[in-house]
C-alpha positions as protocol buffer text, in pm:
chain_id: "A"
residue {
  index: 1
  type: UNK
  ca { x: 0 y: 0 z: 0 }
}
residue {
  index: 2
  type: UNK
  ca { x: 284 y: 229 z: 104 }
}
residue {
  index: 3
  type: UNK
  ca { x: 415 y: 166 z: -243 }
}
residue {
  index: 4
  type: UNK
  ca { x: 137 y: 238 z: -445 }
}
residue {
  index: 5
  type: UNK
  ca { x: 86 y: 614 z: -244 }
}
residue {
  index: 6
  type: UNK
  ca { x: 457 y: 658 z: -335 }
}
residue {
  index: 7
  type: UNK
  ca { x: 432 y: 595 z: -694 }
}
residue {
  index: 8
  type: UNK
  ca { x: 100 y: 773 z: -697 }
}
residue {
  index: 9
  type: UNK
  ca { x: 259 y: 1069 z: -540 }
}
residue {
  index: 10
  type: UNK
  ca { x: 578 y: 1083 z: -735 }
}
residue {
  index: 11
  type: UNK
  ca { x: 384 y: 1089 z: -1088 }
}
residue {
  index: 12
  type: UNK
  ca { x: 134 y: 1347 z: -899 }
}
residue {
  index: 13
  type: UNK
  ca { x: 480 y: 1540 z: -904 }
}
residue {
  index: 14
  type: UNK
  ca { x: 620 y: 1514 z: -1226 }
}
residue {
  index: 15
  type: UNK
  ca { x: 297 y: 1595 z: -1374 }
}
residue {
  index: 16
  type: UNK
  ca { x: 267 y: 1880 z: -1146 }
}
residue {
  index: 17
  type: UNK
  ca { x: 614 y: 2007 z: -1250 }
}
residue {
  index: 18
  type: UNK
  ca { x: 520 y: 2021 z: -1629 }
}
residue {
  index: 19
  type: UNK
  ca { x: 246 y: 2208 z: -1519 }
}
residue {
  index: 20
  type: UNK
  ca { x: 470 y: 2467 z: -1289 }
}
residue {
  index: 21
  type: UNK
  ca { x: 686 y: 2527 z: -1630 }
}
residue {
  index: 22
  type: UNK
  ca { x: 416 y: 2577 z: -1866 }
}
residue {
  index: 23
  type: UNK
  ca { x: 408 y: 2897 z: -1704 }
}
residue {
  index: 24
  type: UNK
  ca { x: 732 y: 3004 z: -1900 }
}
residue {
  index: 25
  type: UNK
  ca { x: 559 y: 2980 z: -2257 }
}
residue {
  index: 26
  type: UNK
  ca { x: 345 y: 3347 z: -2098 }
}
residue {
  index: 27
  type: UNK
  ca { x: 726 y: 3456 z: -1981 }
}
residue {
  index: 28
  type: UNK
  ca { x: 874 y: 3400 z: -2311 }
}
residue {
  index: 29
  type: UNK
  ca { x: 623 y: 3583 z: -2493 }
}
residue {
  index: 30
  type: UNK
  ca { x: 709 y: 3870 z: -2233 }
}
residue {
  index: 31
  type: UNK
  ca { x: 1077 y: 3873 z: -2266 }
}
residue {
  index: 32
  type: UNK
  ca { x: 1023 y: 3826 z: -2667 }
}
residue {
  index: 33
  type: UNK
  ca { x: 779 y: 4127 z: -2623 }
}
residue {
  index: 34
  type: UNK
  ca { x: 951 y: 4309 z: -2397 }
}
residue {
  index: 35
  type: UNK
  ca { x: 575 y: 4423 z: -2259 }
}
residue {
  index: 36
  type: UNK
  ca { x: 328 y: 4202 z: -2035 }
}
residue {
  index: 37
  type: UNK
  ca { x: 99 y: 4318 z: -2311 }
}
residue {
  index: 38
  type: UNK
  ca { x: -289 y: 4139 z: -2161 }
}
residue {
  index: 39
  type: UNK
  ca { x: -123 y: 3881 z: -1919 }
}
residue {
  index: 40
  type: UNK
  ca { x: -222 y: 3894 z: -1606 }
}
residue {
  index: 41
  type: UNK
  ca { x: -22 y: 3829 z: -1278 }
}
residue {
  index: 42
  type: UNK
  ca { x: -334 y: 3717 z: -1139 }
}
residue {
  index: 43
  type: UNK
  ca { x: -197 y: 3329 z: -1228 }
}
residue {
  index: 44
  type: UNK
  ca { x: 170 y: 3358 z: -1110 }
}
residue {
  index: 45
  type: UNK
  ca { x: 28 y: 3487 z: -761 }
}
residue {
  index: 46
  type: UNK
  ca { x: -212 y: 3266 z: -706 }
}
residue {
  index: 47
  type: UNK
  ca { x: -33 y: 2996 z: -773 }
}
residue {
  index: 48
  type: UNK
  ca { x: 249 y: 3156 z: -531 }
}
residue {
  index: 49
  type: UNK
  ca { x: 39 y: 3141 z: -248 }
}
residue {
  index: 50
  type: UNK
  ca { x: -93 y: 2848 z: -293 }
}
residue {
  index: 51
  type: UNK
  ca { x: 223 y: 2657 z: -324 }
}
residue {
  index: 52
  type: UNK
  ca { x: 378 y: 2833 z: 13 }
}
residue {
  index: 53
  type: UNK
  ca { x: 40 y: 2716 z: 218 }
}
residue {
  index: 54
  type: UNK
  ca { x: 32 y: 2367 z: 118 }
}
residue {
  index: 55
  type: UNK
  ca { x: 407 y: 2390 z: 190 }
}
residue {
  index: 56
  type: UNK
  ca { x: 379 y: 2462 z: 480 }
}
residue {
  index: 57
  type: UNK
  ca { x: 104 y: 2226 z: 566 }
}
residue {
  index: 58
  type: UNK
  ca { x: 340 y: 1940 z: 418 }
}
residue {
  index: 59
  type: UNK
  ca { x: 543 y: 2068 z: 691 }
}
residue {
  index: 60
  type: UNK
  ca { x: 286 y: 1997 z: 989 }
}
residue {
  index: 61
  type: UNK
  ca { x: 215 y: 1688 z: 849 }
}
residue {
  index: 62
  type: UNK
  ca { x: 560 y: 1570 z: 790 }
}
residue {
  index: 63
  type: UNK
  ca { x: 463 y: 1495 z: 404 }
}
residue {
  index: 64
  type: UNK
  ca { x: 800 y: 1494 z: 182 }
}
residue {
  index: 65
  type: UNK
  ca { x: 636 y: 1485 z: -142 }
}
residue {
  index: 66
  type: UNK
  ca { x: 411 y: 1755 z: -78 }
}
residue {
  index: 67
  type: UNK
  ca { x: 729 y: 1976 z: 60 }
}
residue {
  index: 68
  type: UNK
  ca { x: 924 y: 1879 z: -243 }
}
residue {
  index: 69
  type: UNK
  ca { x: 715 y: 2001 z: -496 }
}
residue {
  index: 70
  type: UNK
  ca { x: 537 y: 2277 z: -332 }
}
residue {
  index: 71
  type: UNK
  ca { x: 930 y: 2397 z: -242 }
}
residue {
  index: 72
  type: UNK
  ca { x: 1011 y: 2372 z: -643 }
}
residue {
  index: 73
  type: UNK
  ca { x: 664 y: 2531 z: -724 }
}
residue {
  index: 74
  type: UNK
  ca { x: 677 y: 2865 z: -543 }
}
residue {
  index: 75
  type: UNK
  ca { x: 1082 y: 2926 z: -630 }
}
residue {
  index: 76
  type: UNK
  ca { x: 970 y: 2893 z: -1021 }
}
residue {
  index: 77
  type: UNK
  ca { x: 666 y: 3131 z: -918 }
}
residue {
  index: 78
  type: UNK
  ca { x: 906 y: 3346 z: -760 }
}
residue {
  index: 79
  type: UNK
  ca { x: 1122 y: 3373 z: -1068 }
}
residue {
  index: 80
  type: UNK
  ca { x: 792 y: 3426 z: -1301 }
}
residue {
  index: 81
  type: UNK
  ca { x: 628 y: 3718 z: -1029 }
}
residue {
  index: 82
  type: UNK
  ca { x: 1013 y: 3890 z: -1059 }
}
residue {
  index: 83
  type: UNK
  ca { x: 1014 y: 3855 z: -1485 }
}
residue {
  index: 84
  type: UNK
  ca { x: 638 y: 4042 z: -1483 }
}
residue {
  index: 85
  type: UNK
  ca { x: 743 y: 4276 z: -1237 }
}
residue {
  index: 86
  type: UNK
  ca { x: 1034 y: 4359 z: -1447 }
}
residue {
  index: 87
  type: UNK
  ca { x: 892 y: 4442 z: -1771 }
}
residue {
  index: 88
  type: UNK
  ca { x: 539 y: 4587 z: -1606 }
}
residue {
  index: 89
  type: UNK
  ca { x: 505 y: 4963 z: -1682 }
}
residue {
  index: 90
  type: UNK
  ca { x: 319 y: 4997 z: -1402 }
}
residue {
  index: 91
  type: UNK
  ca { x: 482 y: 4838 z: -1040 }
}
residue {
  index: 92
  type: UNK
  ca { x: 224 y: 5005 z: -797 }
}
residue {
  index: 93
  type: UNK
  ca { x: -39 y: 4747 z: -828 }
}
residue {
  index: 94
  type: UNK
  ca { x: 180 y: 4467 z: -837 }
}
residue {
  index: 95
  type: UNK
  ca { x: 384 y: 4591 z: -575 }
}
residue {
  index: 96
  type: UNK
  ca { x: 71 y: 4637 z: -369 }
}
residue {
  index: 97
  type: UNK
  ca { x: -33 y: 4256 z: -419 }
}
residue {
  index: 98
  type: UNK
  ca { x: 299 y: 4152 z: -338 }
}
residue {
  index: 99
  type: UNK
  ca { x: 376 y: 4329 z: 18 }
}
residue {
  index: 100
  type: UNK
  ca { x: -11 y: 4172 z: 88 }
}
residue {
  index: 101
  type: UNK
  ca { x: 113 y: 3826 z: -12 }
}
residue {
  index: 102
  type: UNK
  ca { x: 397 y: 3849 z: 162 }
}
residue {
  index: 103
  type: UNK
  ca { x: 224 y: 3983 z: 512 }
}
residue {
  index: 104
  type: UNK
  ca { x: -9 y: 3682 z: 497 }
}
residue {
  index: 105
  type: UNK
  ca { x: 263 y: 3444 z: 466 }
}
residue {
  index: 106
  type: UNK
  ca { x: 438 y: 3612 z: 745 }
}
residue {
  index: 107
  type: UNK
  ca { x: 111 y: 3589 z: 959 }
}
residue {
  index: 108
  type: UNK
  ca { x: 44 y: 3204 z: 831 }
}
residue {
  index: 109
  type: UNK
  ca { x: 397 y: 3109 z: 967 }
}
residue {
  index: 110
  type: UNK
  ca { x: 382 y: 3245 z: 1253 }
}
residue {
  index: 111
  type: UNK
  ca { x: 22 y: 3147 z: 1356 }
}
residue {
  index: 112
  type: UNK
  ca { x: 131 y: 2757 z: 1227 }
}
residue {
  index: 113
  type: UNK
  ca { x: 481 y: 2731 z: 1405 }
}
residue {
  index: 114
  type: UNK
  ca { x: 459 y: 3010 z: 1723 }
}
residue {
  index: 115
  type: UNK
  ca { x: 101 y: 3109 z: 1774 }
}
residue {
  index: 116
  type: UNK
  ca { x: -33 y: 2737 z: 1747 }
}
residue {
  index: 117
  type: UNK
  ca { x: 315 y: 2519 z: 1836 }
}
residue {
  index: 118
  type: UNK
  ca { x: 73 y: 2220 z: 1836 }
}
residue {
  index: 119
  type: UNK
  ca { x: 96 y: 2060 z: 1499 }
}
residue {
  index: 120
  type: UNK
  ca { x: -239 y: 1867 z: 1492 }
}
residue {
  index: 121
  type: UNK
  ca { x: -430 y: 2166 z: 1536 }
}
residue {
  index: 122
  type: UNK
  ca { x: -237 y: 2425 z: 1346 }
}
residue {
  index: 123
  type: UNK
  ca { x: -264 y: 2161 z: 1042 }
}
residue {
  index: 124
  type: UNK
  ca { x: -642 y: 2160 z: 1032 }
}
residue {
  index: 125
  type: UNK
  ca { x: -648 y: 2560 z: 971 }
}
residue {
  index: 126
  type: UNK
  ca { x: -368 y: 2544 z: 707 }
}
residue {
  index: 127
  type: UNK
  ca { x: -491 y: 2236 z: 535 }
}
residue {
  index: 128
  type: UNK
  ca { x: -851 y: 2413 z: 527 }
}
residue {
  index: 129
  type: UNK
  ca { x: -680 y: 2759 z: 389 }
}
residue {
  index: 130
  type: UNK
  ca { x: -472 y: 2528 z: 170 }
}
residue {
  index: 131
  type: UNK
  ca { x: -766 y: 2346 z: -14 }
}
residue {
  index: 132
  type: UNK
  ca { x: -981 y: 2678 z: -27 }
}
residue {
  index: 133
  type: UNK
  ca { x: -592 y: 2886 z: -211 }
}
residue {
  index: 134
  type: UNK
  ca { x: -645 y: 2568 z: -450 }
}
residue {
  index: 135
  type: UNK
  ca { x: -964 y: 2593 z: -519 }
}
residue {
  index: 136
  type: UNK
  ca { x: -946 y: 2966 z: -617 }
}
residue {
  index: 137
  type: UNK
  ca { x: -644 y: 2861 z: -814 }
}
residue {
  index: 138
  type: UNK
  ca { x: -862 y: 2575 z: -1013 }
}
residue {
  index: 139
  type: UNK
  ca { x: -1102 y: 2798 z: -1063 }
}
residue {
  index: 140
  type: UNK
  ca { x: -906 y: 3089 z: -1211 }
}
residue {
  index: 141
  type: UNK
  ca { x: -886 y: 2977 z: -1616 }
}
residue {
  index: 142
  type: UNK
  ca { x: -1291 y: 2963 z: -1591 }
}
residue {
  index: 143
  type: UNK
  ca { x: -1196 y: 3311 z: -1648 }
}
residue {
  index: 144
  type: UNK
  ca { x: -1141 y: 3243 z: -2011 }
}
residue {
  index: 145
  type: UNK
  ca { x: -1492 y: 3079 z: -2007 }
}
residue {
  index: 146
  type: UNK
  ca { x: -1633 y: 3439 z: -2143 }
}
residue {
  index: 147
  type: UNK
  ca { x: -1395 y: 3444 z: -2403 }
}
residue {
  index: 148
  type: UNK
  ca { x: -1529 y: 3086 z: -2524 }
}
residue {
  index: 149
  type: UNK
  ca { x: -1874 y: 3129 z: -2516 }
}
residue {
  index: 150
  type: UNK
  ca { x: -1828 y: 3513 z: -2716 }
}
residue {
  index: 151
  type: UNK
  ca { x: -1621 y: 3330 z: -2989 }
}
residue {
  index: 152
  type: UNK
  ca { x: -1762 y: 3017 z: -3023 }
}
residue {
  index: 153
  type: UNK
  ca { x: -1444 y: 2869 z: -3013 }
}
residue {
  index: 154
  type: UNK
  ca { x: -1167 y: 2691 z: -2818 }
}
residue {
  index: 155
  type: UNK
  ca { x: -879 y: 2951 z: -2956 }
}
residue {
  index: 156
  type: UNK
  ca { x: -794 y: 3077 z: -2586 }
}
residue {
  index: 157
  type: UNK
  ca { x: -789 y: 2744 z: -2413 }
}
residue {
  index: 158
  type: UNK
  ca { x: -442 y: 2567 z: -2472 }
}
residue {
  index: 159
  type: UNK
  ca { x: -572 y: 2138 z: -2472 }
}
residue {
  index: 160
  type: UNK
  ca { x: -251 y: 2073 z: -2341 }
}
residue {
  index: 161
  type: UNK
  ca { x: -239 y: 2253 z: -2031 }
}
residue {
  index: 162
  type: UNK
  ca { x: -641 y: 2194 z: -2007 }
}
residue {
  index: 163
  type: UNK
  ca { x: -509 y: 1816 z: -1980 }
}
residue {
  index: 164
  type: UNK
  ca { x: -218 y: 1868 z: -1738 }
}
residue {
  index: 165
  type: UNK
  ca { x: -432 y: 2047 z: -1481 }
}
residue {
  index: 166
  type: UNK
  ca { x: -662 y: 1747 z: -1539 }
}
residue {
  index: 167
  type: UNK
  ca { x: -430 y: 1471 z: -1464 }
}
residue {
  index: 168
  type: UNK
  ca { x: -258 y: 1636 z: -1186 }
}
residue {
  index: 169
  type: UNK
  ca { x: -566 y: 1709 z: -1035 }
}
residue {
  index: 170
  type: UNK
  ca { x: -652 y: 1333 z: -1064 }
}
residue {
  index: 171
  type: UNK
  ca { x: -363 y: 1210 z: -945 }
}
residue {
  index: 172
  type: UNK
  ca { x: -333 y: 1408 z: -630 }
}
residue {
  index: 173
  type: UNK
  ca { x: -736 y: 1358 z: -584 }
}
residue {
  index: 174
  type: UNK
  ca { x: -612 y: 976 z: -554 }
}
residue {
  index: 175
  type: UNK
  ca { x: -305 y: 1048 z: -386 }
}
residue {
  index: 176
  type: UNK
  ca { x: -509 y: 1233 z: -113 }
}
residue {
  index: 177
  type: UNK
  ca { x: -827 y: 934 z: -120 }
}
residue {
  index: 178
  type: UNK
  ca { x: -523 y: 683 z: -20 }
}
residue {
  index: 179
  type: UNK
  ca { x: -400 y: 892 z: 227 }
}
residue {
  index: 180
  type: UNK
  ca { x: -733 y: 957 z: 343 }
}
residue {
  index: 181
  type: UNK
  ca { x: -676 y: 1306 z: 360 }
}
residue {
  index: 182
  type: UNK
  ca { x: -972 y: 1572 z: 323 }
}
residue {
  index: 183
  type: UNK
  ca { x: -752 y: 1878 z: 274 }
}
residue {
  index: 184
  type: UNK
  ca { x: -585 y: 1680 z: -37 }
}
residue {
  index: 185
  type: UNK
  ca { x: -822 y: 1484 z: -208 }
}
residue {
  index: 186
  type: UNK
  ca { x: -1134 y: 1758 z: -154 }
}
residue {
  index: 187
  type: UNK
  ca { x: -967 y: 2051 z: -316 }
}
residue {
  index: 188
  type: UNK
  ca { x: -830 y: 1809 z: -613 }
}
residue {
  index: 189
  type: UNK
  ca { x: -1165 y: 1610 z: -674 }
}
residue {
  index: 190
  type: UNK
  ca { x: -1308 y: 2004 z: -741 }
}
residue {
  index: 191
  type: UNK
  ca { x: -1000 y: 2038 z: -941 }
}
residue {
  index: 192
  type: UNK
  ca { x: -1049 y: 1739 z: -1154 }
}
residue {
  index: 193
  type: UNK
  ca { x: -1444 y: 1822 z: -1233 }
}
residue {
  index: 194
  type: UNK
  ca { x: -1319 y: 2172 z: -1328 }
}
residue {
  index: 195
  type: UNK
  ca { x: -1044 y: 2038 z: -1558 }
}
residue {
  index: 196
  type: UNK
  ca { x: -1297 y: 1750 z: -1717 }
}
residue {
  index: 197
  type: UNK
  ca { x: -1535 y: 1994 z: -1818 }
}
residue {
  index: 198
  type: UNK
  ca { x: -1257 y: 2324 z: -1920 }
}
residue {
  index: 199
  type: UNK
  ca { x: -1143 y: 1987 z: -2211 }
}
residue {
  index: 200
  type: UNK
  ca { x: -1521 y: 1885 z: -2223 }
}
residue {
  index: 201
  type: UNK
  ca { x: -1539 y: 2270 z: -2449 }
}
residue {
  index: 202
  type: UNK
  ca { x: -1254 y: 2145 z: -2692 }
}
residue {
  index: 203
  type: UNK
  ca { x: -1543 y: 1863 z: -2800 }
}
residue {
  index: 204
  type: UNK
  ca { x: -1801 y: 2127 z: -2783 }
}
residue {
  index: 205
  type: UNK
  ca { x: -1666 y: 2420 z: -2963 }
}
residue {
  index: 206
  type: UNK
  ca { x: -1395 y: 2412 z: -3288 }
}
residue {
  index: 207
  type: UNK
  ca { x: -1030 y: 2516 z: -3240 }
}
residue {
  index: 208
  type: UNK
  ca { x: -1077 y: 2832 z: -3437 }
}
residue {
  index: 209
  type: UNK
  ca { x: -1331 y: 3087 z: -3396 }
}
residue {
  index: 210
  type: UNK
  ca { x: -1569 y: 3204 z: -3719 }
}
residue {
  index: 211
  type: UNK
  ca { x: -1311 y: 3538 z: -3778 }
}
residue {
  index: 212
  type: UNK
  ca { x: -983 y: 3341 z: -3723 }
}
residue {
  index: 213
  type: UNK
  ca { x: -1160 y: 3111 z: -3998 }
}
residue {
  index: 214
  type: UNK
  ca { x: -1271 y: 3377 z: -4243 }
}
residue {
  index: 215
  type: UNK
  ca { x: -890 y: 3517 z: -4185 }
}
residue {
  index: 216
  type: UNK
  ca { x: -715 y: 3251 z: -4300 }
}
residue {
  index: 217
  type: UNK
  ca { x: -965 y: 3149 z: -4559 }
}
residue {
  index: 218
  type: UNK
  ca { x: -904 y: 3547 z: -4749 }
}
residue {
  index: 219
  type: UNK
  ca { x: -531 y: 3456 z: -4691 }
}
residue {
  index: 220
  type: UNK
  ca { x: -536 y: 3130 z: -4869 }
}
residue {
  index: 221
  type: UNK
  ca { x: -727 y: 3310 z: -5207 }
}
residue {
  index: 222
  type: UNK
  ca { x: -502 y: 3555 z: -5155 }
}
residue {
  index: 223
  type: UNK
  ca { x: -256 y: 3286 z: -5282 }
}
């Protein structure tokens, strides 16, 4: 049994890496760019957060895997938050979000290692703020549900990354339901439905929407 949870965990990981860098295909079109252009931070910061809470709840609960790759996830966030501050014109808003992140870590720590010094307790309130961060971050690409339903089309959903948020989902759903964990499997089983029904569109609407179409369709008789 101990076995299966470690091999369940350790692809949970990998696939949850690939799904960490996929986040450098927004910072390469920055850097190319040299201008955030419509990307929003929104993403990177979320995803920050969330990664330092369920650290720090792998912590209390003396989880490895969840350290390791919750360690790995917000140091790439880190890196991604620092490339958008960079090139922002703008730093005031950003700024703003950041000194906020930063005070609620502060105030997480200390409530989880000096406030609360017993470990069974403090882990109940992290794991809880942990699976509602993940939930939020889940739920975040909905945001390009609009954009969907206006264009008829797929074109702002990548299928790729609509799959990797599905699988890692699933795996750490499972990897949670073996561990018998509520503040891992919960948030991830949400995760999972979201992610089945963001590819669910790709089956629903085409690739391309009706003016991308008509586009390339002028460009070919232009030929």
């Amino acid at each position: 049994m101990i076995d299966i949870v470690y091999s369940v965990g350790n692809l949970a990981i990998v696939c949850t890496l690939f799904l960490f860098l996929s986040g450098s295909q927004p910072c390469l079109k920055i850097i190319k760019s040299k201008s955030v252009g419509d990307i929003s931070p929104m993403p990177f910061l979320t995803a920050f957060i969330n990664c330092v809470i369920v650290f720090l709840y792998g912590v209390l609960i003396k989880n490895y895997q969840i350290i390791t790759i919750n360690a790995i996830g917000f140091n790439i966030e880190i890196v991604y938050i620092i490339l958008f501050l960079y090139y922002v014109p703008s730093k005031k808003k950003i700024i703003h979000q950041i000194i906020f992140l930063t005070v609620l870590i502060i105030t997480v720590g200390f409530y989880s290692f000096i406030y609360e010094p017993n470990s069974k307790i403090s882990s109940k309130y992290i794991g809880f703020m942990g699976s509602v961060s993940s939930i939020i971050m889940f739920g975040s690409p909905l945001a390009s549900l609009r954009s969907v339903m206006m264009t008829k089309s797929t074109e702002s959903l990548s299928f790729y990354l609509c799959m990797a948020n599905f699988f890692c989902s699933f795996l750490w759903a499972v990897y949670g339901l073996l561990l018998k964990d509520k503040f891992i499997y919960v948030p991830n089983i949400v995760g999972s439905l979201l992610g089945f029904a963001q590819v669910s569109l790709f089956a629903k609407f085409p690739a391309q929407s009706v003016n991308t179409r008509s586009k390339l369709k002028t460009d070919d008789s232009g030929l």
